[in-house]
PDB file of N, CA, C, O and CB in Angstrom:
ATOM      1  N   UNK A   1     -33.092  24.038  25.412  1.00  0.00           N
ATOM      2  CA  UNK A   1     -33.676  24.252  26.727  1.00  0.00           C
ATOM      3  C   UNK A   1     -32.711  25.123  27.524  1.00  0.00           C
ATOM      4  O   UNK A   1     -31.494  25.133  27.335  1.00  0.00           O
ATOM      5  CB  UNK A   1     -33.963  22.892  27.460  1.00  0.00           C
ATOM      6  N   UNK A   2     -33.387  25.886  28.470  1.00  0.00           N
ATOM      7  CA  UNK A   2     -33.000  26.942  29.116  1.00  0.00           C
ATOM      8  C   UNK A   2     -32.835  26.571  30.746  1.00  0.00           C
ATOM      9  O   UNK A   2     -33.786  26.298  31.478  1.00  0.00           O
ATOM     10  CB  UNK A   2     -34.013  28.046  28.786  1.00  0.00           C
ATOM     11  N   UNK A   3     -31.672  26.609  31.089  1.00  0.00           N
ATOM     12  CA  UNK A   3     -31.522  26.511  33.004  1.00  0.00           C
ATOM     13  C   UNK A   3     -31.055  27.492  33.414  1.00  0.00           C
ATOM     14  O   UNK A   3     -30.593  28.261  32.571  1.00  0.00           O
ATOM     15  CB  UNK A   3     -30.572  25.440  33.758  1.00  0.00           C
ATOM     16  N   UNK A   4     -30.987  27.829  34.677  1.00  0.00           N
ATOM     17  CA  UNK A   4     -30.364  28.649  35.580  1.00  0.00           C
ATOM     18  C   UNK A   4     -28.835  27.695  36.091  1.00  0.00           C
ATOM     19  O   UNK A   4     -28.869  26.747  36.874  1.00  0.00           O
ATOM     20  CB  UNK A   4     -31.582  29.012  36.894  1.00  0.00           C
ATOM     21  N   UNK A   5     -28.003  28.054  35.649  1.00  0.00           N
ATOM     22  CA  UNK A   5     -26.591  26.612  35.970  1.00  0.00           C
ATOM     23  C   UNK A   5     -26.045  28.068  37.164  1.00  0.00           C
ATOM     24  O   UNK A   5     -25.870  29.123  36.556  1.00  0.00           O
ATOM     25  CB  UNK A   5     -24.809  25.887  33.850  1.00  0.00           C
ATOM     26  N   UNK A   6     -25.807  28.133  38.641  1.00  0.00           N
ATOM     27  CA  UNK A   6     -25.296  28.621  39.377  1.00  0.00           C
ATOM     28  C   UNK A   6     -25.293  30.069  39.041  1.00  0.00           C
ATOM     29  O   UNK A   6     -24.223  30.635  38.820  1.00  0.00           O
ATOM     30  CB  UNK A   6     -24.292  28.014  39.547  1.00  0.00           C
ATOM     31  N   UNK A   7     -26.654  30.829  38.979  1.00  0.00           N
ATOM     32  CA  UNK A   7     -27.077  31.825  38.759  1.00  0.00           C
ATOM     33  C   UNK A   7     -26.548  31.943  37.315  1.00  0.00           C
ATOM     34  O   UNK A   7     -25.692  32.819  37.201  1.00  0.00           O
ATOM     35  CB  UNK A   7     -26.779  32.750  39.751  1.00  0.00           C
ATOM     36  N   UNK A   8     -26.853  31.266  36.171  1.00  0.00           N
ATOM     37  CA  UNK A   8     -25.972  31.868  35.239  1.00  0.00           C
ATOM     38  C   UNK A   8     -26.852  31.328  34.184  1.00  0.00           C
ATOM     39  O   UNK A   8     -26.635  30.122  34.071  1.00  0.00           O
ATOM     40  CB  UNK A   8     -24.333  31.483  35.248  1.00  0.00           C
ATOM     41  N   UNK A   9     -27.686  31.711  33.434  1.00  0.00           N
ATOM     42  CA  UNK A   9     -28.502  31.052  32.041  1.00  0.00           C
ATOM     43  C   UNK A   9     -27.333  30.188  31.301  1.00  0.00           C
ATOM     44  O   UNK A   9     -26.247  30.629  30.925  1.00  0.00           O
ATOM     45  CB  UNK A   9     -29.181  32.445  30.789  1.00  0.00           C
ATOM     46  N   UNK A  10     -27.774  28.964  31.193  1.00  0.00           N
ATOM     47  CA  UNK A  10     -27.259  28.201  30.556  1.00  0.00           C
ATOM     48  C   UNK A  10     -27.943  26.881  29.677  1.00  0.00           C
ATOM     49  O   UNK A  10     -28.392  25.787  30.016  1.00  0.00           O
ATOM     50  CB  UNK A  10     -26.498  27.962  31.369  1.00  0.00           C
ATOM     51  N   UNK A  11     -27.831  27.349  28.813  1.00  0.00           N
ATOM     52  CA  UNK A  11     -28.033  26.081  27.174  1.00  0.00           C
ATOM     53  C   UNK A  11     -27.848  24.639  27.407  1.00  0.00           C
ATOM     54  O   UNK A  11     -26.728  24.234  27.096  1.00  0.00           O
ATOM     55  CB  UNK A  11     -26.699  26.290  25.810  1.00  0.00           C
ATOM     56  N   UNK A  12     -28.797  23.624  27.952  1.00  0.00           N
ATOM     57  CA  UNK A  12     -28.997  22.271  28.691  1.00  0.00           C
ATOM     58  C   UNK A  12     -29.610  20.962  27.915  1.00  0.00           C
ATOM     59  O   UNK A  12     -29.963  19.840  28.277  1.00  0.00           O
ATOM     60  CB  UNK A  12     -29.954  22.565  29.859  1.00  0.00           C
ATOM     61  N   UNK A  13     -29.544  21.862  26.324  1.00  0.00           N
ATOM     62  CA  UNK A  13     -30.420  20.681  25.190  1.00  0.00           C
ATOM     63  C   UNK A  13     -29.685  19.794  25.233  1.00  0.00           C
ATOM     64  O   UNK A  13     -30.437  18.821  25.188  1.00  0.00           O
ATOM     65  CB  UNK A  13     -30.700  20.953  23.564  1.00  0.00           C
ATOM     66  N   UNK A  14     -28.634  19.413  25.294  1.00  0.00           N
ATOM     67  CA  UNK A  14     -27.399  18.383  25.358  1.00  0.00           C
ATOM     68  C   UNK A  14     -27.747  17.649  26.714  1.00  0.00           C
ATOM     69  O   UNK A  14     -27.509  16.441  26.726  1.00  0.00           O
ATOM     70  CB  UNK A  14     -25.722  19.184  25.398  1.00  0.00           C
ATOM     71  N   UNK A  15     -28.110  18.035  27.496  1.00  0.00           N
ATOM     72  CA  UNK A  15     -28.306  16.842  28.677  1.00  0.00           C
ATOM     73  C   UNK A  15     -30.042  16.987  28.690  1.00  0.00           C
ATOM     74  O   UNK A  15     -30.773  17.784  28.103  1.00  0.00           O
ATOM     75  CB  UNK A  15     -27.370  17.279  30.563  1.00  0.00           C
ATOM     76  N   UNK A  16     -30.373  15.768  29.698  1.00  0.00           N
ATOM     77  CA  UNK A  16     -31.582  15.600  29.452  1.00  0.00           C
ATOM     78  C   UNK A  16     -31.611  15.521  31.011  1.00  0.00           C
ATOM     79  O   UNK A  16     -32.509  16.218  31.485  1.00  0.00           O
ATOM     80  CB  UNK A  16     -32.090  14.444  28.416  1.00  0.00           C
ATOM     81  N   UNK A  17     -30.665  14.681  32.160  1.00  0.00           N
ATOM     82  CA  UNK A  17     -30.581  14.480  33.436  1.00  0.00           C
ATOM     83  C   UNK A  17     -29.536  15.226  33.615  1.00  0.00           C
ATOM     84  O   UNK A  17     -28.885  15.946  32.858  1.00  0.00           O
ATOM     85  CB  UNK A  17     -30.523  13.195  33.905  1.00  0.00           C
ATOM     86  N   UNK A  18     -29.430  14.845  35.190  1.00  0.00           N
ATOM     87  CA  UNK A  18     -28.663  15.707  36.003  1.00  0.00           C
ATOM     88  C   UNK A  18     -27.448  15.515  35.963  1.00  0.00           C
ATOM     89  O   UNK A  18     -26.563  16.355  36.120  1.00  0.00           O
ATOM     90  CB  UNK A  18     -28.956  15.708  37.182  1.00  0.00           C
ATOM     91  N   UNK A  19     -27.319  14.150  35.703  1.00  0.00           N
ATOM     92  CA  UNK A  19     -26.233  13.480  35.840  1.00  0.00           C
ATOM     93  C   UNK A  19     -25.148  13.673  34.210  1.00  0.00           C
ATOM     94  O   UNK A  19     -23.938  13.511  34.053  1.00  0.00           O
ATOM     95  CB  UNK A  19     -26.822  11.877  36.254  1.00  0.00           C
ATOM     96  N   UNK A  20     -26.074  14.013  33.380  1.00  0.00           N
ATOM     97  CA  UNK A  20     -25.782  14.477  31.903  1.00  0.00           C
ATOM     98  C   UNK A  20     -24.916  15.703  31.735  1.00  0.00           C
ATOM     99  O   UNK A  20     -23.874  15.962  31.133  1.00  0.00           O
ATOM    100  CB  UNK A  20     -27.095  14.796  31.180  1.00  0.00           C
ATOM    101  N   UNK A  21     -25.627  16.247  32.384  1.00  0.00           N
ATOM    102  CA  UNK A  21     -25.522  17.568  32.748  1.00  0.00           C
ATOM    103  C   UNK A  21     -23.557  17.592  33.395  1.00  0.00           C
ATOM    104  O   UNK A  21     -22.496  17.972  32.900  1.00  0.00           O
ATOM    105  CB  UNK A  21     -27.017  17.928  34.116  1.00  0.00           C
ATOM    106  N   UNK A  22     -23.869  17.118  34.372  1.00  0.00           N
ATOM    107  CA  UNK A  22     -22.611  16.822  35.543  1.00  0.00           C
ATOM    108  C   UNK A  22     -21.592  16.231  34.238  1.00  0.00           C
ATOM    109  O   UNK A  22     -20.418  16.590  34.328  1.00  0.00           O
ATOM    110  CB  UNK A  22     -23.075  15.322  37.170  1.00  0.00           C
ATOM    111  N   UNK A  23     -21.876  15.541  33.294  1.00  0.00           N
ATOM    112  CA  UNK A  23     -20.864  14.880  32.714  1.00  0.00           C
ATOM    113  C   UNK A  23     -20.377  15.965  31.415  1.00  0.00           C
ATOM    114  O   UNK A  23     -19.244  15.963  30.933  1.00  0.00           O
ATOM    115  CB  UNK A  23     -21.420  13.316  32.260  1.00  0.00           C
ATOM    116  N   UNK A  24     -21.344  16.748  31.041  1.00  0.00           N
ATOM    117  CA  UNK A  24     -20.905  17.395  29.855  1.00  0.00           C
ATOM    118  C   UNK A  24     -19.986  18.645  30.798  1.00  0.00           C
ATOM    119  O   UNK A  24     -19.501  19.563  30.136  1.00  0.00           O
ATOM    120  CB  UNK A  24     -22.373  17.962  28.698  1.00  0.00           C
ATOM    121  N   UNK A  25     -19.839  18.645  31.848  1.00  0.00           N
ATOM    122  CA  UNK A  25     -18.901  19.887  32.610  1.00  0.00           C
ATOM    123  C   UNK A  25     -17.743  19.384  32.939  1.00  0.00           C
ATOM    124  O   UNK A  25     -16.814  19.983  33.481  1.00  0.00           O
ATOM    125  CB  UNK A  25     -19.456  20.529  33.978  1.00  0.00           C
ATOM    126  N   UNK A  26     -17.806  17.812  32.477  1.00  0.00           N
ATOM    127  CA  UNK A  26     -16.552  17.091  33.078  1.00  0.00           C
ATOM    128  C   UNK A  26     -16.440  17.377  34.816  1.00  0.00           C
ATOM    129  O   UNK A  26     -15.269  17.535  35.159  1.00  0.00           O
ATOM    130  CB  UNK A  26     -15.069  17.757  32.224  1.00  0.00           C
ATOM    131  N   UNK A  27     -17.265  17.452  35.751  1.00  0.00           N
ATOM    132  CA  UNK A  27     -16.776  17.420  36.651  1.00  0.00           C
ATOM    133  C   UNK A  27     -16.784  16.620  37.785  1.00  0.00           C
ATOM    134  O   UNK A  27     -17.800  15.989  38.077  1.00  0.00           O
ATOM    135  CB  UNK A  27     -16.892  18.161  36.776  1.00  0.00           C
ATOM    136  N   UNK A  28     -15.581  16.558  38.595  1.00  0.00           N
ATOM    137  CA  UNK A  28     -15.684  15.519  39.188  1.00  0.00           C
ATOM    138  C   UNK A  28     -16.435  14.690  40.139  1.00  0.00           C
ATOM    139  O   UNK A  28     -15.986  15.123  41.200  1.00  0.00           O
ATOM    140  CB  UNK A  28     -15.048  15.580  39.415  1.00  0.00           C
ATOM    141  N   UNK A  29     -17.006  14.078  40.351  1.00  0.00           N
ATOM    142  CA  UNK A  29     -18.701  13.322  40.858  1.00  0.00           C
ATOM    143  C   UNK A  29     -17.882  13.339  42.333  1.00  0.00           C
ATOM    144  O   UNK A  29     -18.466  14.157  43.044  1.00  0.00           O
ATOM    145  CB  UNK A  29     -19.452  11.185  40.004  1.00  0.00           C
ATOM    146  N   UNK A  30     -17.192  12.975  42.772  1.00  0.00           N
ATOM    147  CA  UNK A  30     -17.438  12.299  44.424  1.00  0.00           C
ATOM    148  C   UNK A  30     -16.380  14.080  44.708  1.00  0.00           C
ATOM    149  O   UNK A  30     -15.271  13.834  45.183  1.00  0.00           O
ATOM    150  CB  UNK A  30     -16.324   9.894  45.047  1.00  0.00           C
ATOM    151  N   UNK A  31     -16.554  15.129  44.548  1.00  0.00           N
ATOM    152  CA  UNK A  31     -16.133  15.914  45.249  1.00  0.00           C
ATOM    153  C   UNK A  31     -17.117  17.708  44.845  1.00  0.00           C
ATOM    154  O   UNK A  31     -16.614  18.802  45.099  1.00  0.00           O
ATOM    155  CB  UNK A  31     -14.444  15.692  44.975  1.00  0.00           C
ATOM    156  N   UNK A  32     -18.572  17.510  44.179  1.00  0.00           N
ATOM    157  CA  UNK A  32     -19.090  18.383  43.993  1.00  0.00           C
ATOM    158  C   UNK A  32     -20.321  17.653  44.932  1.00  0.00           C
ATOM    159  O   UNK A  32     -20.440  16.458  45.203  1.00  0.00           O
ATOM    160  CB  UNK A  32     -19.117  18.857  42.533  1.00  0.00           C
ATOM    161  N   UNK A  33     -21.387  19.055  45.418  1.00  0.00           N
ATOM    162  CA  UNK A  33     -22.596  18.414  45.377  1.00  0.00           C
ATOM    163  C   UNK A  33     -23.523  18.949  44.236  1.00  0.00           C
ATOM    164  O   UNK A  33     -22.925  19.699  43.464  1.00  0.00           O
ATOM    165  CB  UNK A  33     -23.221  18.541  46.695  1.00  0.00           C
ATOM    166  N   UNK A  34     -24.775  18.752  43.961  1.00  0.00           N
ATOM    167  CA  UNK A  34     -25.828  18.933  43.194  1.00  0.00           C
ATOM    168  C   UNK A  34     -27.278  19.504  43.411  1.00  0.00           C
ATOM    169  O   UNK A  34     -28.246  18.751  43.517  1.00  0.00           O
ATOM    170  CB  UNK A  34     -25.921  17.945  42.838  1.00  0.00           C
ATOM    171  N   UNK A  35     -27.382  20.926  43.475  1.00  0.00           N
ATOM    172  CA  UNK A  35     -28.798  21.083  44.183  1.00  0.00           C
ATOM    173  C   UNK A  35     -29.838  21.285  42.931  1.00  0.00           C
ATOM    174  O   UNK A  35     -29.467  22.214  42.214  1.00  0.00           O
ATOM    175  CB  UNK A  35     -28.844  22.526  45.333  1.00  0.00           C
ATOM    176  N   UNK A  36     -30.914  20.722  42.532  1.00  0.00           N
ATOM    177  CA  UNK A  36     -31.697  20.883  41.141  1.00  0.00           C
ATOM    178  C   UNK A  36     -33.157  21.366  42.217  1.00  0.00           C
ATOM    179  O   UNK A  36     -33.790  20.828  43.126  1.00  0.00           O
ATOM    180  CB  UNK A  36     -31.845  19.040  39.851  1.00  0.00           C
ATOM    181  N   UNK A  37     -33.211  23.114  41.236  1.00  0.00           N
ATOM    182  CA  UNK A  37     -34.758  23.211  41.692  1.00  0.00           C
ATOM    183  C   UNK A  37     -34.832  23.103  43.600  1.00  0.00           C
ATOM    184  O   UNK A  37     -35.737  22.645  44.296  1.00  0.00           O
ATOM    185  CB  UNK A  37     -35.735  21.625  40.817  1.00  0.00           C
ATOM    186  N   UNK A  38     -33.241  23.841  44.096  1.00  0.00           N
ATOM    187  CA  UNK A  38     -33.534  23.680  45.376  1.00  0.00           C
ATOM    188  C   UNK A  38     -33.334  22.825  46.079  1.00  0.00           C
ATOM    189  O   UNK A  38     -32.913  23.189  47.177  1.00  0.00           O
ATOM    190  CB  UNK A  38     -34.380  23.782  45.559  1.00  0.00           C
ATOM    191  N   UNK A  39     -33.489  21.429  45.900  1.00  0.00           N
ATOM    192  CA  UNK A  39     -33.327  20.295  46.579  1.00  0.00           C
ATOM    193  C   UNK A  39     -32.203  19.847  46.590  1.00  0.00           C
ATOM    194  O   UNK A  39     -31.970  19.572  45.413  1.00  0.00           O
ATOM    195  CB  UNK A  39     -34.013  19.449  46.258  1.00  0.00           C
ATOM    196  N   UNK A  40     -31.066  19.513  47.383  1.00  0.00           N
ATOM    197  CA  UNK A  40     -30.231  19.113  47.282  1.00  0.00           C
ATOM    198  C   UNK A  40     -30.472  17.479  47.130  1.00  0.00           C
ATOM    199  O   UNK A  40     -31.283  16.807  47.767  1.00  0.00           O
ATOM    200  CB  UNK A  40     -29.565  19.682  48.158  1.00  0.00           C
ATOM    201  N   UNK A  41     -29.328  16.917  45.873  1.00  0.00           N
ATOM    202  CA  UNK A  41     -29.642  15.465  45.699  1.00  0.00           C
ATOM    203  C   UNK A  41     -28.187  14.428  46.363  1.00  0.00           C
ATOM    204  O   UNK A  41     -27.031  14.728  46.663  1.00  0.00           O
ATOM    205  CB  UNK A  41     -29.941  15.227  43.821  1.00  0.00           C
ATOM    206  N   UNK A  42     -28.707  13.563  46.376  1.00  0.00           N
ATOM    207  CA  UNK A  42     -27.350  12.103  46.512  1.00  0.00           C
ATOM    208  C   UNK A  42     -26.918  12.349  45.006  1.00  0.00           C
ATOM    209  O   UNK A  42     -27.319  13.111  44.127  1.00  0.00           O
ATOM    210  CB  UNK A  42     -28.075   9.916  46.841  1.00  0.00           C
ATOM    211  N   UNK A  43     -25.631  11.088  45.108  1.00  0.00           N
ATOM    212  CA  UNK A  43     -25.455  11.332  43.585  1.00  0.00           C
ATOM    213  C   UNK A  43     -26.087   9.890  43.142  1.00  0.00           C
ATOM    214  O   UNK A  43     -26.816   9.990  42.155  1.00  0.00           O
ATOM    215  CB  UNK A  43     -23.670  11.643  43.017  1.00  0.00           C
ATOM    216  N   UNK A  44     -26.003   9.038  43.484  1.00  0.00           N
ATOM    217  CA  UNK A  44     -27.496   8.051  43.240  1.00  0.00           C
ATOM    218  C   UNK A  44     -28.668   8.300  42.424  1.00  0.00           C
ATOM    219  O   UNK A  44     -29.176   7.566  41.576  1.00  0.00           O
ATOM    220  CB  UNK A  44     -28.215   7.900  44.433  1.00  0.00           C
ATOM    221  N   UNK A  45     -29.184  10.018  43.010  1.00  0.00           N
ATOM    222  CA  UNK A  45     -30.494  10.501  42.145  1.00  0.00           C
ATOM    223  C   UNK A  45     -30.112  11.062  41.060  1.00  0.00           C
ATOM    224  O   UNK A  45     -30.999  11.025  40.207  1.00  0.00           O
ATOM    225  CB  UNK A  45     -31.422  11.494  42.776  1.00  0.00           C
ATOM    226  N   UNK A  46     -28.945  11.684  40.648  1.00  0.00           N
ATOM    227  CA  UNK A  46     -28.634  11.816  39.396  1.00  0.00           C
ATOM    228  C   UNK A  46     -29.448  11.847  38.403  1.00  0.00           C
ATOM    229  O   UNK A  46     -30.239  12.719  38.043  1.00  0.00           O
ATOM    230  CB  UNK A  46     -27.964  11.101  39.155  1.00  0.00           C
ATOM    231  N   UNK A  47     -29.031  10.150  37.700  1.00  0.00           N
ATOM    232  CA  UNK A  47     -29.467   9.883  36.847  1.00  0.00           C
ATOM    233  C   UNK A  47     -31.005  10.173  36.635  1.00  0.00           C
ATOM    234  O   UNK A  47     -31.522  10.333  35.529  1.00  0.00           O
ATOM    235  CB  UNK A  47     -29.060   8.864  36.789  1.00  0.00           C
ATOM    236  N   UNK A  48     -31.627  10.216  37.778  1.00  0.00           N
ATOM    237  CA  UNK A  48     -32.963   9.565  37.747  1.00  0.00           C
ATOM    238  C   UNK A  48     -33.512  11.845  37.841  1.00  0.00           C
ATOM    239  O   UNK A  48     -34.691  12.195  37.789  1.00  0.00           O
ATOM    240  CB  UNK A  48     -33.429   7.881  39.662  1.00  0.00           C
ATOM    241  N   UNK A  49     -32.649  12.600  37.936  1.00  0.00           N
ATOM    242  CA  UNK A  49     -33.587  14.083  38.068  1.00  0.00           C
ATOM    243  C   UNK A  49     -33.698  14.393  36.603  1.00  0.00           C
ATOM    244  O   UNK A  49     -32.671  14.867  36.118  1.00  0.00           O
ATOM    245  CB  UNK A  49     -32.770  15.566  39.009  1.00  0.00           C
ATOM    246  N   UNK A  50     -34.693  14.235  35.808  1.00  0.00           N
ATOM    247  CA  UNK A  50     -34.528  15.053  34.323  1.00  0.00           C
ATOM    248  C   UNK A  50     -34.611  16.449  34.527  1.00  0.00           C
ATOM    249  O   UNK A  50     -34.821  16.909  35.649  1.00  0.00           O
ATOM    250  CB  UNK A  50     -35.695  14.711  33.196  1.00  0.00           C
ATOM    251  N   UNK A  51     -34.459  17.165  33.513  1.00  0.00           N
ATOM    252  CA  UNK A  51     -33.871  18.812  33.578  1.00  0.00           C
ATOM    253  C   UNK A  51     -35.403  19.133  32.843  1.00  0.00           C
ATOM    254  O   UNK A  51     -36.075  18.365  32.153  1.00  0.00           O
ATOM    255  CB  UNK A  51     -31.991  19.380  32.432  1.00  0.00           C
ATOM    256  N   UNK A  52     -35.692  20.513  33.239  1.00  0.00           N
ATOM    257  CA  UNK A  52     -36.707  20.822  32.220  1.00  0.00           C
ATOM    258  C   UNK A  52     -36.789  22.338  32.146  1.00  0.00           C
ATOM    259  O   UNK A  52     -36.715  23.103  33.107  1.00  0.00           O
ATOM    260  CB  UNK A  52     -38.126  20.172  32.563  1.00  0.00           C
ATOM    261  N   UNK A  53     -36.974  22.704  30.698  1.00  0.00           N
ATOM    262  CA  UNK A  53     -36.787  24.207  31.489  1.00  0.00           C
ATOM    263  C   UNK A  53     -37.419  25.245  32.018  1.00  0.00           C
ATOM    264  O   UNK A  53     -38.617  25.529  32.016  1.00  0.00           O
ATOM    265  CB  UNK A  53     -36.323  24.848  30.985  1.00  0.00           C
ATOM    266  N   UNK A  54     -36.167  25.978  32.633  1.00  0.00           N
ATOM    267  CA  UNK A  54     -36.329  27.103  33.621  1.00  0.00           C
ATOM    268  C   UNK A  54     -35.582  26.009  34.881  1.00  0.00           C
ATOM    269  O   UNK A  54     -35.970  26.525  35.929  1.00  0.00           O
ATOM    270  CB  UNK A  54     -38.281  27.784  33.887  1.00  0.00           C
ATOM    271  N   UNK A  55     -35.119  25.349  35.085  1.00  0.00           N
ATOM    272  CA  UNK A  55     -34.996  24.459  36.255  1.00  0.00           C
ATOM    273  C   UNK A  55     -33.724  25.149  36.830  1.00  0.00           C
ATOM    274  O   UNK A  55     -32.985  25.672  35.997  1.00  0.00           O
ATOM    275  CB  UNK A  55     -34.846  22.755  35.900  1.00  0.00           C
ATOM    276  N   UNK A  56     -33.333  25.228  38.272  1.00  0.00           N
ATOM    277  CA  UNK A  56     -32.461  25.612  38.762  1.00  0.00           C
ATOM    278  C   UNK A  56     -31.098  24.644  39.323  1.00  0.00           C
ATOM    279  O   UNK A  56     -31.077  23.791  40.210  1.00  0.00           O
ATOM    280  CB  UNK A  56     -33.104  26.249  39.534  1.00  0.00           C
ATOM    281  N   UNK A  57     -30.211  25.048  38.605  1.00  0.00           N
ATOM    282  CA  UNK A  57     -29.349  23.489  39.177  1.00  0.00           C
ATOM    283  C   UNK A  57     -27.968  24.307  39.863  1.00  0.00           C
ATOM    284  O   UNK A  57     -27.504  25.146  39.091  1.00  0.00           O
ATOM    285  CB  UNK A  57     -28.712  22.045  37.466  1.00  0.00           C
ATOM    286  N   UNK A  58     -27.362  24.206  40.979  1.00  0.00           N
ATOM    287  CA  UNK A  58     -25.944  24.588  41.823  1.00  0.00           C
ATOM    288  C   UNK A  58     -25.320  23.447  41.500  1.00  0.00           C
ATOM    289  O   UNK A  58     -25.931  22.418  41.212  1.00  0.00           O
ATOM    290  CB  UNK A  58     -25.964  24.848  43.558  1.00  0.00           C
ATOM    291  N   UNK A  59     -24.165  23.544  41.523  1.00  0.00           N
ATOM    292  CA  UNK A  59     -22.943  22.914  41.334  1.00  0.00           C
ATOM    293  C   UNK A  59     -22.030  23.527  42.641  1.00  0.00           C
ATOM    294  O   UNK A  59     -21.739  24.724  42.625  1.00  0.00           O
ATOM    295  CB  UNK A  59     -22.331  23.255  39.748  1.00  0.00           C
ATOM    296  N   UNK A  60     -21.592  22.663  43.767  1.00  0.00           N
ATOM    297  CA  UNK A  60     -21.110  23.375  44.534  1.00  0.00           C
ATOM    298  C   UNK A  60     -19.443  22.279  44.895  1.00  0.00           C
ATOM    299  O   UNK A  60     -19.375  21.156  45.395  1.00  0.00           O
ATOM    300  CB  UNK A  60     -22.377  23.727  45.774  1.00  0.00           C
ATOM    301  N   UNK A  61     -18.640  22.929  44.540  1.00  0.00           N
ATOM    302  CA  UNK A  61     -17.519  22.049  44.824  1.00  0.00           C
ATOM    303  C   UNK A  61     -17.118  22.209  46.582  1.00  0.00           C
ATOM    304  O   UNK A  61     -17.061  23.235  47.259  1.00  0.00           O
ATOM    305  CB  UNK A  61     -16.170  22.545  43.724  1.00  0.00           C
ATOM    306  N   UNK A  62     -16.848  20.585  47.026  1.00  0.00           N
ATOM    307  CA  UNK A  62     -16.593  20.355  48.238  1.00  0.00           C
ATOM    308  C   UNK A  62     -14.818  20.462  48.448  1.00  0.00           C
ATOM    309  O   UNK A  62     -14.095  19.709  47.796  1.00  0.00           O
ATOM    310  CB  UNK A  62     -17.305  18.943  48.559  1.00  0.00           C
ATOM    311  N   UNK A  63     -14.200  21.534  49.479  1.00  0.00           N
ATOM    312  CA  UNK A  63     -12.837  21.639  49.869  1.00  0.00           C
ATOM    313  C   UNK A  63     -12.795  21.696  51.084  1.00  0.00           C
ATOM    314  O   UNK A  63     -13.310  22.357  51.985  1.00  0.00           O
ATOM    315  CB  UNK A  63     -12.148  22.622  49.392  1.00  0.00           C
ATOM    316  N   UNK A  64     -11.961  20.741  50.943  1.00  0.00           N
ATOM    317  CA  UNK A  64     -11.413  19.943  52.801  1.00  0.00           C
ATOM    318  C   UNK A  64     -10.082  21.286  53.064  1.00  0.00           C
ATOM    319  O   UNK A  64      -9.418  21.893  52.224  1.00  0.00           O
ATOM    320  CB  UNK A  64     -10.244  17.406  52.667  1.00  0.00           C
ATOM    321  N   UNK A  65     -10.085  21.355  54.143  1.00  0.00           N
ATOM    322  CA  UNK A  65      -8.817  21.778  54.841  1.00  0.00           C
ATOM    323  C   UNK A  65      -8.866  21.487  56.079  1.00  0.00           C
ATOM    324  O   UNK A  65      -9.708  20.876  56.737  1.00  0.00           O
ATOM    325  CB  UNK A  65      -8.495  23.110  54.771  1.00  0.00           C
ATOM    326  N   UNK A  66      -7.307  22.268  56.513  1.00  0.00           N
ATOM    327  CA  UNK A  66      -7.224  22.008  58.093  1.00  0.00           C
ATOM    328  C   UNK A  66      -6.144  23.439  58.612  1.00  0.00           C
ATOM    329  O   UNK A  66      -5.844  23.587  59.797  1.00  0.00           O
ATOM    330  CB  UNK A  66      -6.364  20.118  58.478  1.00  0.00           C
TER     331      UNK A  66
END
């Protein structure tokens, strides 16, 4: 299966959810957010967004400063 991973075609047969997805990138959960198909999610919904393809998913890492 075929996604759009942050403008970038990417190979998603290995995950099935969002949260799958998030884990095969190793990345870290309480400091990215997750937008699938536009919608930005909690990380709660995770588990529960399946991927399908053509689906659009952002990965956007959150940085604090001051």
């Amino acid at each position: 299966m075929t996604i759009s991973l942050n403008g970038e075609m990417a190979d998603a047969r290995e995950a099935e959810t969002v949260a799958q997805l998030v884990e095969r990138y190793q990345l870290p959960q309480k400091s990215i957010l997750v937008e699938h198909n536009g919608l930005a999610l909690r990380r709660h919904e995770w588990a529960e967004r399946v991927l399908a393809e053509g689906d659009r998913v952002e990965f956007v890492r959150m940085v604090a400063g001051g």
